[in-house]
C-alpha positions as CSV (number, residue, x, y, z in Angstrom):
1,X,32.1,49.1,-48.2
2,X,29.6,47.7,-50.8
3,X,29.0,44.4,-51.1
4,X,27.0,42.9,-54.2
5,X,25.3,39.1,-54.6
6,X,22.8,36.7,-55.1
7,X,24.0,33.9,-52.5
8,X,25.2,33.2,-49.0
9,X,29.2,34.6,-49.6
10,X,27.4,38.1,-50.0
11,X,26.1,37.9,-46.4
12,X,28.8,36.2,-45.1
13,X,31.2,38.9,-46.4
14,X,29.0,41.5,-45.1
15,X,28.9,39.9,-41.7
16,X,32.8,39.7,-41.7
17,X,33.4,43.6,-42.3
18,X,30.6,44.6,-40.2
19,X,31.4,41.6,-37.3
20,X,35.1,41.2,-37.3
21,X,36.5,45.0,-39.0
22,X,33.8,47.2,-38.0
23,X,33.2,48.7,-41.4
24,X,30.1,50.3,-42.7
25,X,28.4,48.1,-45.1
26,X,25.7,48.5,-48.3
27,X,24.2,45.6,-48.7
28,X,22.7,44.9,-52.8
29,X,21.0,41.4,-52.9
30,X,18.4,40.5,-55.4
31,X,14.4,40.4,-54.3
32,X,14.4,36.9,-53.4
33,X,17.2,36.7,-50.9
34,X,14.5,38.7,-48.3
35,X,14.2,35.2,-46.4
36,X,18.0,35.0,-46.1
37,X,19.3,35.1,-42.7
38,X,22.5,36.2,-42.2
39,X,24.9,34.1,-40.5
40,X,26.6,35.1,-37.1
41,X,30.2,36.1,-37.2
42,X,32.3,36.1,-33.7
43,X,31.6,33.8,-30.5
44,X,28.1,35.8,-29.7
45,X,25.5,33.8,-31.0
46,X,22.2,34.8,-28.8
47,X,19.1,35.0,-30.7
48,X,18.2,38.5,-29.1
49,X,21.2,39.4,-30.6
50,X,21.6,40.6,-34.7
51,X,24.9,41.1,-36.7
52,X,22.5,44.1,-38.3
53,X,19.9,44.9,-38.8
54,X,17.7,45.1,-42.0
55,X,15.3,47.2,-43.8
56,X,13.9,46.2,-47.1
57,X,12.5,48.6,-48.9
58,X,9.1,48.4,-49.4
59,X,8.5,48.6,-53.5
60,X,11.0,46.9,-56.6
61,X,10.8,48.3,-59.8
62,X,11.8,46.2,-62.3
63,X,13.9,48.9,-63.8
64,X,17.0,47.7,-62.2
65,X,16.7,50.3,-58.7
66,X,15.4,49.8,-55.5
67,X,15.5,51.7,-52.8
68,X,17.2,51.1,-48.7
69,X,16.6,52.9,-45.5
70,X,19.2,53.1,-43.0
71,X,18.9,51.2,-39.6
72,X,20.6,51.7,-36.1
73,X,22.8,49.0,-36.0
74,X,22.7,46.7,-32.7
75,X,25.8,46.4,-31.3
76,X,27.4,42.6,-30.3
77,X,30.3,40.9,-28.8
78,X,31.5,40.2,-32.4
79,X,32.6,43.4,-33.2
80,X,31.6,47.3,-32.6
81,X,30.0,49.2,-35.3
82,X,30.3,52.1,-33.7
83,X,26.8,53.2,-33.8
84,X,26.7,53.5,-37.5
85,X,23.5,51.9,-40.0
86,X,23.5,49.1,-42.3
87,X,21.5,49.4,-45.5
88,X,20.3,46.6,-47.4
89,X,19.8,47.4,-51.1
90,X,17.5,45.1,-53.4
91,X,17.7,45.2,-57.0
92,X,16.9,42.8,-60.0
93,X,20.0,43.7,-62.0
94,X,23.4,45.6,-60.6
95,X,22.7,48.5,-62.9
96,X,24.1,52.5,-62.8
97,X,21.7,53.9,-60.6
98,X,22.0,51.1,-58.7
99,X,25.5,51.4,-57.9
100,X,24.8,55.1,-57.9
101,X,22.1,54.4,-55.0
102,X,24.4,52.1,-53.4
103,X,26.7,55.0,-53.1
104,X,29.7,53.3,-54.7
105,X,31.1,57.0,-55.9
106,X,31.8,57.8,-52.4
107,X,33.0,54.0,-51.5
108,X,36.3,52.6,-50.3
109,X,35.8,49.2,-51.9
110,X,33.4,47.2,-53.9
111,X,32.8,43.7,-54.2
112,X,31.2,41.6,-56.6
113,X,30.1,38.4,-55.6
114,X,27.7,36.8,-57.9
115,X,27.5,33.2,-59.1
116,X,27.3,34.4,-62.5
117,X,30.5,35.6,-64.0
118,X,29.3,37.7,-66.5
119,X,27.3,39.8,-64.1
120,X,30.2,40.9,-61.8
121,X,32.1,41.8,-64.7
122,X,29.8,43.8,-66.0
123,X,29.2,45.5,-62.9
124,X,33.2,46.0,-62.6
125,X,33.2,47.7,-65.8
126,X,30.4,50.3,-64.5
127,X,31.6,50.6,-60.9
128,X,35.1,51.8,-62.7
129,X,33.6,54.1,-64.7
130,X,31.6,55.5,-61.4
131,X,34.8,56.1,-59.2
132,X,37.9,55.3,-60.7
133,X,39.6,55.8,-57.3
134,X,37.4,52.3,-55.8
135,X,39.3,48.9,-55.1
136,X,37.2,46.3,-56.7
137,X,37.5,42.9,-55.8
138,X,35.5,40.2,-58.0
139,X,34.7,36.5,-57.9
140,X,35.5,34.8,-61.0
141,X,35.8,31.3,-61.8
142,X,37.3,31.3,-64.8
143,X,40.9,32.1,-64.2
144,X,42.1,32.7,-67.3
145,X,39.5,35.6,-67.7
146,X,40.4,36.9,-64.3
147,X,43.7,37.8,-65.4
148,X,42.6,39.4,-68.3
149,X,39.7,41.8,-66.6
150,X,42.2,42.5,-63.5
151,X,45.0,43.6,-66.0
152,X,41.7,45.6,-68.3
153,X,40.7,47.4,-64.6
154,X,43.9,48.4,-63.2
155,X,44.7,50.1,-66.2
156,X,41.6,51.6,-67.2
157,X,42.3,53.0,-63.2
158,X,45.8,53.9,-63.6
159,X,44.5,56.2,-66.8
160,X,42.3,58.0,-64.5
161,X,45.0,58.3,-62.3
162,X,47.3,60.0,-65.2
163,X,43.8,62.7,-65.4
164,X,43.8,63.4,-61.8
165,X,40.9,61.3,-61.3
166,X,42.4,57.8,-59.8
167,X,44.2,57.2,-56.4
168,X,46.8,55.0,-55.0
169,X,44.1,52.7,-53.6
170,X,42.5,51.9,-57.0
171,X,43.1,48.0,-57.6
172,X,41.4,45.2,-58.8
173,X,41.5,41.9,-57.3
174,X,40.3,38.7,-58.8
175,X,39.3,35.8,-56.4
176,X,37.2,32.6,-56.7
177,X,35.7,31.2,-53.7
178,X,36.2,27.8,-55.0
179,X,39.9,28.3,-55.1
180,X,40.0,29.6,-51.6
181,X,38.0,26.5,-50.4
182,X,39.1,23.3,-52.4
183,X,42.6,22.9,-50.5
184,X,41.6,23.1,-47.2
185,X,38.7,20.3,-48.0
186,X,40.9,18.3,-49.8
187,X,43.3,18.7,-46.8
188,X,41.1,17.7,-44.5
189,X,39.9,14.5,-46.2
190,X,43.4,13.1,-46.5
191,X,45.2,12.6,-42.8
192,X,48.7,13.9,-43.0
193,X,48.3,16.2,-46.4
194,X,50.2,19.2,-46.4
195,X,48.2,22.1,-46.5
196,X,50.0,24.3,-48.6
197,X,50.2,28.2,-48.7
198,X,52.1,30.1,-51.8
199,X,53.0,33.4,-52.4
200,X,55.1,35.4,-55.0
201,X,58.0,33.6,-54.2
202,X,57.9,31.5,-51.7
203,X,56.0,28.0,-50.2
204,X,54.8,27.3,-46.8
205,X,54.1,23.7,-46.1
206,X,51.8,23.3,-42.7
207,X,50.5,19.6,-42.0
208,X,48.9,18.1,-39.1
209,X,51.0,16.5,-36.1
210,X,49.8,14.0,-33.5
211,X,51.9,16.2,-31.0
212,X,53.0,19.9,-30.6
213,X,56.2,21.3,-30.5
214,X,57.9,19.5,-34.0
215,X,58.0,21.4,-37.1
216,X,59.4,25.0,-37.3
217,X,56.7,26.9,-35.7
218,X,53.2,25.5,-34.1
219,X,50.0,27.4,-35.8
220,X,47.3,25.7,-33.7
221,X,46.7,23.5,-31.0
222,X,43.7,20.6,-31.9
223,X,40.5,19.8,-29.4
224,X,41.8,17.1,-27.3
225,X,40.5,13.5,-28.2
226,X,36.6,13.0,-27.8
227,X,36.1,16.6,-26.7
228,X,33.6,19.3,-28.0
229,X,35.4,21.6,-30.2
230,X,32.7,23.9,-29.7
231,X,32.6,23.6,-26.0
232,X,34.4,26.4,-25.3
233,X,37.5,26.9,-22.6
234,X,40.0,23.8,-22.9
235,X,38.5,22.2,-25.1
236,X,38.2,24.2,-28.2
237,X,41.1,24.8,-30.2
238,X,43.7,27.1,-30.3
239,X,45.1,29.3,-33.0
240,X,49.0,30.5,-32.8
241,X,49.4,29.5,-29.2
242,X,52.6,30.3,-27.4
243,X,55.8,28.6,-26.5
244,X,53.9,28.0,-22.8
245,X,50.8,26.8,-24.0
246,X,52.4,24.4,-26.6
247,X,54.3,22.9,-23.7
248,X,51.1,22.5,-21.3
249,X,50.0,20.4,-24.5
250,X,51.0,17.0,-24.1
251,X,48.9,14.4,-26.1
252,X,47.2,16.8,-28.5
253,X,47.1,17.1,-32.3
254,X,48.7,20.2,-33.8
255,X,49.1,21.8,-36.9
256,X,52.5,22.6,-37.3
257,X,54.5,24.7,-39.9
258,X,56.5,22.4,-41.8
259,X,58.7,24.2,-44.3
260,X,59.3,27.4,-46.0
261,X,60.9,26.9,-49.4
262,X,61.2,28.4,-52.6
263,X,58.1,28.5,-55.0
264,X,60.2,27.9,-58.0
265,X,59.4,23.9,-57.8
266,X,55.9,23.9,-57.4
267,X,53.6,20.5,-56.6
268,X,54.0,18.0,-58.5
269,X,51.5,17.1,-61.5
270,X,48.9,14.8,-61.8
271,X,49.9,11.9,-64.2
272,X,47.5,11.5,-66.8
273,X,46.9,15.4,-67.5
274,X,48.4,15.6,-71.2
275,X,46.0,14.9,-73.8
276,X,47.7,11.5,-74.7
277,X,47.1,8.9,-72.6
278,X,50.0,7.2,-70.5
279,X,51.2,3.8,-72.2
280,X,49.9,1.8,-69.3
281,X,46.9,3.1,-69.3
282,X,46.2,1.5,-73.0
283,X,46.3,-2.3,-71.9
284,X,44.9,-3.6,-68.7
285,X,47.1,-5.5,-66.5
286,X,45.9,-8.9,-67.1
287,X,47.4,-8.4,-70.5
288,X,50.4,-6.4,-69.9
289,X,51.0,-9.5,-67.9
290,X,50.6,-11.6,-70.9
291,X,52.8,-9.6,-73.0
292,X,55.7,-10.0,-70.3
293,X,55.1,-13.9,-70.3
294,X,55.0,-14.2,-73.9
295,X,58.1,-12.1,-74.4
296,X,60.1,-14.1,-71.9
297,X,59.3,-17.6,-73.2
298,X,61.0,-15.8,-76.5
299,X,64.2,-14.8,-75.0
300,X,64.3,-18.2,-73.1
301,X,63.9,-20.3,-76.3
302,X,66.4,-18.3,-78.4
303,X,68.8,-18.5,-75.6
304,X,67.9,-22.4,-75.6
305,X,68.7,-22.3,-79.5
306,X,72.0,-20.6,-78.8
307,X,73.2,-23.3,-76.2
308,X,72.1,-26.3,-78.6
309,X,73.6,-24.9,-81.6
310,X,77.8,-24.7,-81.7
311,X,79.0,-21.9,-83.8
312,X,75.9,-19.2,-83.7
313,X,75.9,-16.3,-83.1
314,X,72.9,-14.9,-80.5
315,X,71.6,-12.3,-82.6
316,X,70.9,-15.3,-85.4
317,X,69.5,-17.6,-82.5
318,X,66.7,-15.1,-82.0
319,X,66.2,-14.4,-85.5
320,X,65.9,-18.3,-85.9
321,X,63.6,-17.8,-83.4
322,X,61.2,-15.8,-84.4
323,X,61.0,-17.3,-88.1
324,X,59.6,-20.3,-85.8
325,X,57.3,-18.1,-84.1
326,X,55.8,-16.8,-87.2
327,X,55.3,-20.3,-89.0
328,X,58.3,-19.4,-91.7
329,X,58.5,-22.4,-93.6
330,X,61.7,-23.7,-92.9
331,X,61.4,-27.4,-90.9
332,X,64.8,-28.6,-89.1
333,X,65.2,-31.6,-91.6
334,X,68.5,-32.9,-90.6
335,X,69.3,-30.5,-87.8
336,X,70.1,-31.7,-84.3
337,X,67.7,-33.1,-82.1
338,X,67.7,-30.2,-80.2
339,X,67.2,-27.6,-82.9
340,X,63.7,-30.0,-83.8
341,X,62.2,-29.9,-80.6
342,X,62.8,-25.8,-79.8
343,X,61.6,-25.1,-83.9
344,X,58.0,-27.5,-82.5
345,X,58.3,-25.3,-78.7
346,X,58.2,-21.9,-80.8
347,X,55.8,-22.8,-83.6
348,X,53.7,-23.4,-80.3
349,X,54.1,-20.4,-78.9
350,X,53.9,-18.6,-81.8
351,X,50.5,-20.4,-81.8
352,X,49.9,-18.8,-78.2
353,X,50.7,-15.3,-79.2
354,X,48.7,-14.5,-82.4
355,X,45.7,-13.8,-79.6
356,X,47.4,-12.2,-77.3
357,X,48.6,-9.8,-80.0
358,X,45.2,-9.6,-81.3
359,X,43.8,-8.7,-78.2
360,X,46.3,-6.3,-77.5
361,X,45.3,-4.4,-80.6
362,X,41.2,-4.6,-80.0
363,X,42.0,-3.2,-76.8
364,X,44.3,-0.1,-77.9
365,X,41.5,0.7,-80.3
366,X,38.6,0.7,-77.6
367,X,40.8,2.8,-75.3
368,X,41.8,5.2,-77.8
369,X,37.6,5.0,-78.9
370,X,36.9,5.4,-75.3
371,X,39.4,8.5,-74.2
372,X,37.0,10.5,-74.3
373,X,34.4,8.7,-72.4
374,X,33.9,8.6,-68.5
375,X,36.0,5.9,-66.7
376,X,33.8,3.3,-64.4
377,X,35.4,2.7,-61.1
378,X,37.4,-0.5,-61.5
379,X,37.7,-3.7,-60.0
380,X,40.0,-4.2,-56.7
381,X,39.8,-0.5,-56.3
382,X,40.3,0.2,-52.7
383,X,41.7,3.3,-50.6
384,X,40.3,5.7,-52.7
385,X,38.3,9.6,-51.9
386,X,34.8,9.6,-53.0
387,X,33.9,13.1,-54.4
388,X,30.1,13.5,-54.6
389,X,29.6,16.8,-56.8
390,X,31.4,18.1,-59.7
391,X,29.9,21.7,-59.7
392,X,32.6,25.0,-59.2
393,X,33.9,23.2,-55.8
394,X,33.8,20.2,-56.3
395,X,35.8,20.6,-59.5
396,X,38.4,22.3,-57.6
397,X,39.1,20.0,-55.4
398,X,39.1,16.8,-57.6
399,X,41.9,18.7,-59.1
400,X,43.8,19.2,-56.0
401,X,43.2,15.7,-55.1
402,X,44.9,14.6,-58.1
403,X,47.5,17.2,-57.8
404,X,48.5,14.9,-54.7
405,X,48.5,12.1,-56.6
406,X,44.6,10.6,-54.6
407,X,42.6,8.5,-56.0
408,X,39.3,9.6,-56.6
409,X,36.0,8.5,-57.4
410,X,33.4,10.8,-58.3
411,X,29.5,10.6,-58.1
412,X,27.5,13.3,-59.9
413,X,23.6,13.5,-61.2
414,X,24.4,16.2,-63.6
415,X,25.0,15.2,-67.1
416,X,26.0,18.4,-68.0
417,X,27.8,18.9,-65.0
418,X,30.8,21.7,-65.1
419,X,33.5,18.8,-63.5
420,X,33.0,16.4,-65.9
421,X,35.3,17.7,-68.4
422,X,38.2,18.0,-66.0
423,X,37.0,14.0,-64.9
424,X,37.7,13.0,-68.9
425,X,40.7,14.5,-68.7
426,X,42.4,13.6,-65.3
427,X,40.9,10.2,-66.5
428,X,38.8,10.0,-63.4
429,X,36.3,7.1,-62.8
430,X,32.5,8.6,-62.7
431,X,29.5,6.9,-61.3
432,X,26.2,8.5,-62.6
433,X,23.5,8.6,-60.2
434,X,22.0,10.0,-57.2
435,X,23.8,10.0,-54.2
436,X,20.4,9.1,-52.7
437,X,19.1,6.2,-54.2
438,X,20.5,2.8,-53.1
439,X,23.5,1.6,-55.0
440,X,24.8,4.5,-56.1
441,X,27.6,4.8,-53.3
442,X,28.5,0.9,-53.5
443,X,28.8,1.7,-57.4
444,X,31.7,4.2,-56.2
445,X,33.3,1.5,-53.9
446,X,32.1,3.5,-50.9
447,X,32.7,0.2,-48.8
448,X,36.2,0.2,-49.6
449,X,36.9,4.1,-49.8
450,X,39.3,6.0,-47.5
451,X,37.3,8.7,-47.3
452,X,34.0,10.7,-48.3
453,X,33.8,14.3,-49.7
454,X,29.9,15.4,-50.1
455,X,30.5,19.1,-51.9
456,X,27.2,19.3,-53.8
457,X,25.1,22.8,-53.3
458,X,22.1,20.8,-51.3
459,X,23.3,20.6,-47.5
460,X,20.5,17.8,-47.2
461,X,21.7,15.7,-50.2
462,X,24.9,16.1,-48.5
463,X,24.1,15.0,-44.9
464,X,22.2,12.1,-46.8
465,X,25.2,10.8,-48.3
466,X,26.8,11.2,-45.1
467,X,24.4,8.9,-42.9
468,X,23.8,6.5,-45.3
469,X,27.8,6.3,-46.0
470,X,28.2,5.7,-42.4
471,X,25.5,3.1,-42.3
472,X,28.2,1.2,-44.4
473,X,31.1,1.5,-43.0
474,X,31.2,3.4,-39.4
475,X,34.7,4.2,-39.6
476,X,34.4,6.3,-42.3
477,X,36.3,9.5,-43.1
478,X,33.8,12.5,-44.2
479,X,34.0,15.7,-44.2
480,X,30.5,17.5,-45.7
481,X,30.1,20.9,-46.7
482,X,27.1,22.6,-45.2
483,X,25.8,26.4,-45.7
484,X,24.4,27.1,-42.6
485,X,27.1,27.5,-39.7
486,X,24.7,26.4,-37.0
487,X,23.7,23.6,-38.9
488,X,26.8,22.8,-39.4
489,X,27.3,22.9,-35.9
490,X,24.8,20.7,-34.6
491,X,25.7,18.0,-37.1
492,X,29.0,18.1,-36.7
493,X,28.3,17.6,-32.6
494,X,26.0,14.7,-33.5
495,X,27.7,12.8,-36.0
496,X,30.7,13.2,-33.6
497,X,28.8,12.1,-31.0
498,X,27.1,8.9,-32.9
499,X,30.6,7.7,-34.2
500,X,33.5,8.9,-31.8
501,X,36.4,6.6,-33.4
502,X,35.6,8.1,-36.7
503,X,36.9,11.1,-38.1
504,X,33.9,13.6,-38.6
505,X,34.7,17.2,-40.7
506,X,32.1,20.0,-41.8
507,X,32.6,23.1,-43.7
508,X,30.8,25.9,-45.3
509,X,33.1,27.6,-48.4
510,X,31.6,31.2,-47.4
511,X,32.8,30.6,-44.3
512,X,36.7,29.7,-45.7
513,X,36.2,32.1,-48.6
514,X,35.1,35.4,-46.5
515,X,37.8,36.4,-45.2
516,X,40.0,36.1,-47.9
517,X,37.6,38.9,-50.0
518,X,37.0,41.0,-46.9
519,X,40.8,41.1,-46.9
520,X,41.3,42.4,-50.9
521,X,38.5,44.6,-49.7
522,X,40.8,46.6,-47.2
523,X,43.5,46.2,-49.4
524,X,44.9,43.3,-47.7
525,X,46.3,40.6,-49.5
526,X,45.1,36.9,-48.2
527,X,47.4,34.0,-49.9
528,X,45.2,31.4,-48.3
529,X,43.5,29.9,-45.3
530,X,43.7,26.9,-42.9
531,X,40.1,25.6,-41.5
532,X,41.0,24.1,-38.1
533,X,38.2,22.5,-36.9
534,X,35.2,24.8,-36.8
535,X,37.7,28.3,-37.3
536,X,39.9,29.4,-39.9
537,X,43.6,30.5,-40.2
538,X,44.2,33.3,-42.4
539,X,47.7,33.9,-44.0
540,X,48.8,37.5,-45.6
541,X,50.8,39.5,-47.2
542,X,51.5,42.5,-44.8
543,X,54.0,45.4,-45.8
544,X,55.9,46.3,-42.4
545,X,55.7,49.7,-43.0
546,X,53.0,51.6,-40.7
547,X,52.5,49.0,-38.3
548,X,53.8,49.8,-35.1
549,X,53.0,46.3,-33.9
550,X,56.1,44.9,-36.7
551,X,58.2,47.6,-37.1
552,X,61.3,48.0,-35.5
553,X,60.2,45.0,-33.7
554,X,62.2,41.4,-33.7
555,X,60.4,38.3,-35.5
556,X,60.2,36.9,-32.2
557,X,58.9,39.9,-30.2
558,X,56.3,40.9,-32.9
559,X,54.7,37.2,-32.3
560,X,50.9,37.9,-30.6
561,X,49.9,34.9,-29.1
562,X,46.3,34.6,-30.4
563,X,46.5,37.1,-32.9
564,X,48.9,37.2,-35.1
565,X,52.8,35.4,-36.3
566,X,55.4,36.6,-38.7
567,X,56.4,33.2,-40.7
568,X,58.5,34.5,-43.1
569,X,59.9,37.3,-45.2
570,X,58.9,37.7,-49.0
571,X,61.9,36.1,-51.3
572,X,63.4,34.4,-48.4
573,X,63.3,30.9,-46.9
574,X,65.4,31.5,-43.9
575,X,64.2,33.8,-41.0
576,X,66.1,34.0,-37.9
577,X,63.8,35.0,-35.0
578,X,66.3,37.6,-34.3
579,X,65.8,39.3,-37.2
580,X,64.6,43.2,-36.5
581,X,61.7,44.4,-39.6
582,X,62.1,47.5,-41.2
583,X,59.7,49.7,-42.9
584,X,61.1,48.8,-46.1
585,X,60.2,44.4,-45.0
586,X,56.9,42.6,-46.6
587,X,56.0,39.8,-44.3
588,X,53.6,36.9,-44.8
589,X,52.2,36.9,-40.9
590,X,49.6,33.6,-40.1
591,X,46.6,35.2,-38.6
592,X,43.1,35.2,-37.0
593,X,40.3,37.3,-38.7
594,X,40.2,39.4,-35.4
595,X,44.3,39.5,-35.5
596,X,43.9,40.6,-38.7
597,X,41.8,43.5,-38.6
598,X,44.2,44.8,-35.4
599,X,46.7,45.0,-38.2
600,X,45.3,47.4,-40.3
């Protein structure tokens, strides 16, 4: 395997095939991630102890090639690596004799996991002309062009294929780790928020329970209330438990499966998405609430007009009406006392209309001016998420927050920040400012917020944000993102610690997004994954079909407690337990990273 990137998902993806599959591994970094340390995969986490092993060669040309020496490996309780070396490969640029060097003509799989879009594709386009027979997987951002180079790949390897140069296990898979991240965090912000799974053609629905046993199937059993998730035994919690264990426990919090249904539906939209604005988004309400008065004092006095006056006919009781409104000059000279007083009542609300129509209009003008300006948060607002960052992640999961219909207020330095589009458009209030100088946060109503989302790329302007949000309200809902797992881990321990009756979250998107591209590395295909606490639930698409531990076997008996659970069968929504898999079956199974990689 070869695995090529400038940031912390290129280690962490390394770790994961070397920790959790036991896969040889060429590392290609840039110069300047030589101070990098990789994180620790698996529950061994000694210091004595090293995932692998590095060797960085000792001169960079700036050519584009470098140059790796091969290392005995040390072997941990994560995973074996069966003896084998890990090479660590640093270039400048991803050139041809880089990937040559990297030995990508003799590789299973490559992947590309730049920040920079242009870069991986342009190493894609090399690395298929190197071996046409390598699965490539990529991280894109841009969707859109992620189905246009995965359809360009495929068939540029299926034409090797027709010369005798391709294989079978050419493919080209397109991931974004922002994607794989942004529903679990927005998930975990919100209580009760379905955490949602789709594949081809169906939808899997899992949300969190204050008790086991409901739902169709139980995926996880919680740490019980003010214990250390990381504590280990009892007390850290526990992924696809069985029908004992769930029974044993009483009192604590479980993520449940809730429904599989058919994928034709879809979640429903965000309002506010098309490019014209909604109608009651034109007016605010003080004057919508004008309108509604001034209309009803016009029904009431033409239905006035219509009692006082034998003979007319309603229609010509409002008309009357309105020529009062509007001042027509036409004065009730020798009409009933009645018909005198209602023509003086509706010349004087005619009177009270002309500015309320007048304002009405100055407003539609300034909102249709302003549509493309940045909403401020407004007043009253209460019960809302407050999304600090509005770079690839956070961008993500302000859209999935508004895909639930969550309100969101959003804090970013960044002018030129990539979010801030998508914030026009979903019509998102934006507070401009740093998160760490005072005001910014009561600017985005943080003393009246439901929760906090601090998703920026500084961990420190993250846990900031985080203390000084707490400072204001104790109680507060957070959940920070944070790169390094053991820093990670020792906040999350203290701020659990400091404030016990509040609901304290961390999570690092290499950590969520690793697995899914280790996965598309071995040809696995990972619809999404669940953070539970401080681990991750994995969900695939498995074929049945050379796996001893699911064929021939019933739903129920190929259930490993720990490992692995068959939820459902591709294309159908009902699965009795009963049900014996053939060769010819494609399951979506729920799984650990270790249960995973036993199912290859």
């Amino acid at each position: 395997m070869v695995v090529c990137g400038d940031d912390g998902l290129a280690h962490r993806l390394a770790a994961e095939l070397r920790g959790v599959y036991g896969e040889q591994v060429t590392l290609v970094v840039p110069p300047n991630e030589r101070t990098a340390r990789p994180p620790v995969v698996g529950r061994a986490r000694s210091a004595s102890a090293a995932l692998f092993d590095r060797v960085v060669s000792a001169a960079v040309g700036r050519g584009g090639t470098g140059s790796a020496h091969t290392a005995p490996a040390t072997s941990t309780g994560g995973g074996g690596n069966g003896g084998d070396g890990a090479r660590v490969l640093e270039a400048f640029e991803v050139t041809e004799a880089v990937l040559a060097e990297a030995g990508v003509e003799r590789a299973a799989a490559l992947a590309l996991v730049f920040d920079d879009d242009e870069t991986n594709i342009r190493a894609a386009l090399t690395a298929r002309r190197l071996n046409p027979r390598l699965r490539l997987v990529l991280r894109l951002y841009n969707r859109r062009l992620g189905q246009h180079i995965e359809e360009l790949l495929d068939q540029a390897a299926a034409l090797a294929a027709g010369n005798g140069e391709g294989g079978s296990d050419a493919s080209t898979t397109v991931l974004s780790d922002a994607d794989t991240a942004a529903p679990a965090l927005a998930a975990t912000a919100v209580a009760g928020t379905s955490k949602v799974v789709q594949t081809e053609g169906l939808l899997l629905r899992a949300v969190e329970r204050p008790s086991a046993g409901s739902g169709l199937c139980t995926l996880a059993l919680l740490s019980p209330p003010g214990a250390d998730p990381e504590g280990g035994g009892e007390q850290e919690p526990r992924l696809l438990p069985d029908d004992d264990e769930v029974r044993q426990a009483a009192g604590r919090a479980a993520v449940v499966l809730e429904q599989v249904s058919s994928a034709g539906g879809g979640e429903s939209a965000a309002p506010g998405r098309g490019g014209v604005p909604p109608l009651a988004s034109l007016f605010s309400r003080r004057l919508r609430w004008s309108l509604a008065g001034a209309t009803a004092c016009v029904v009431a006095l033409a239905v006035a007009l219509w009692v006082v006056t034998p003979g007319i006919h309603p229609l010509r009781a409002f008309y009357y009406t309105l020529l009062d409104l509007f001042a027509i000059d036409d004065p009730a000279i020798g009409a009933p006392l009645g018909r005198q007083i209602l023509q003086l009542l509706s010349g004087l609300v005619g009177l009270l209309l002309l500015p309320v129509l007048l304002a009405a209009v100055l407003e539609a003008l300034g909102t249709f001016r302003t549509a493309s300006a940045l909403r401020k948060p407004p007043r009253g607002l209460g019960g809302h998420v407050v999304l600090l960052g509005l770079g690839k992640i956070g961008t993500r999961v302000l859209t999935r927050l508004r895909e639930l219909n969550i309100p969101v207020v959003c804090v970013e330095s960044d002018p030129e920040a990539r979010g801030l589009a998508t914030a026009r458009r979903l019509r998102v209030p934006v507070v401009f400012g740093d998160v760490t100088q005072e005001g910014v946060l009561e600017s985005a109503k943080i003393h009246r917020a439901y929760a906090l989302l601090a998703v920026t790329s500084a961990d420190t302007t993250n846990l900031e944000a985080v203390l000084y949000a707490r400072s204001v309200r104790p109680d507060l809902r957070v959940v920070l993102r944070l790169y390094d797992d053991d820093f990670a881990t020792a906040v999350y321990r203290t701020l659990r610690a400091a404030y016990p009756h509040a609901l304290t979250r961390s999570r690092s998107v290499t950590h969520l997004a690793a697995p899914a591209f280790a996965g598309a590395m071995l040809g696995r295909q990972v619809l999404g994954a669940i953070a539970v606490e401080r681990r991750v639930l994995l969900f695939a698409a498995v074929d049945v079909a050379g796996h001893p531990q699911l064929e021939g076997r019933t739903v129920r008996d190929a259930f490993r407690a720990g490992s692995w659970r068959v939820l459902a069968l591709e294309g159908r929504t009902d699965t009795a337990p009963d049900h014996v898999l053939s060769k010819d079956d494609r399951v979506v199974v729920a799984a650990t990273r270790r249960g995973l990689a036993e199912l290859r």
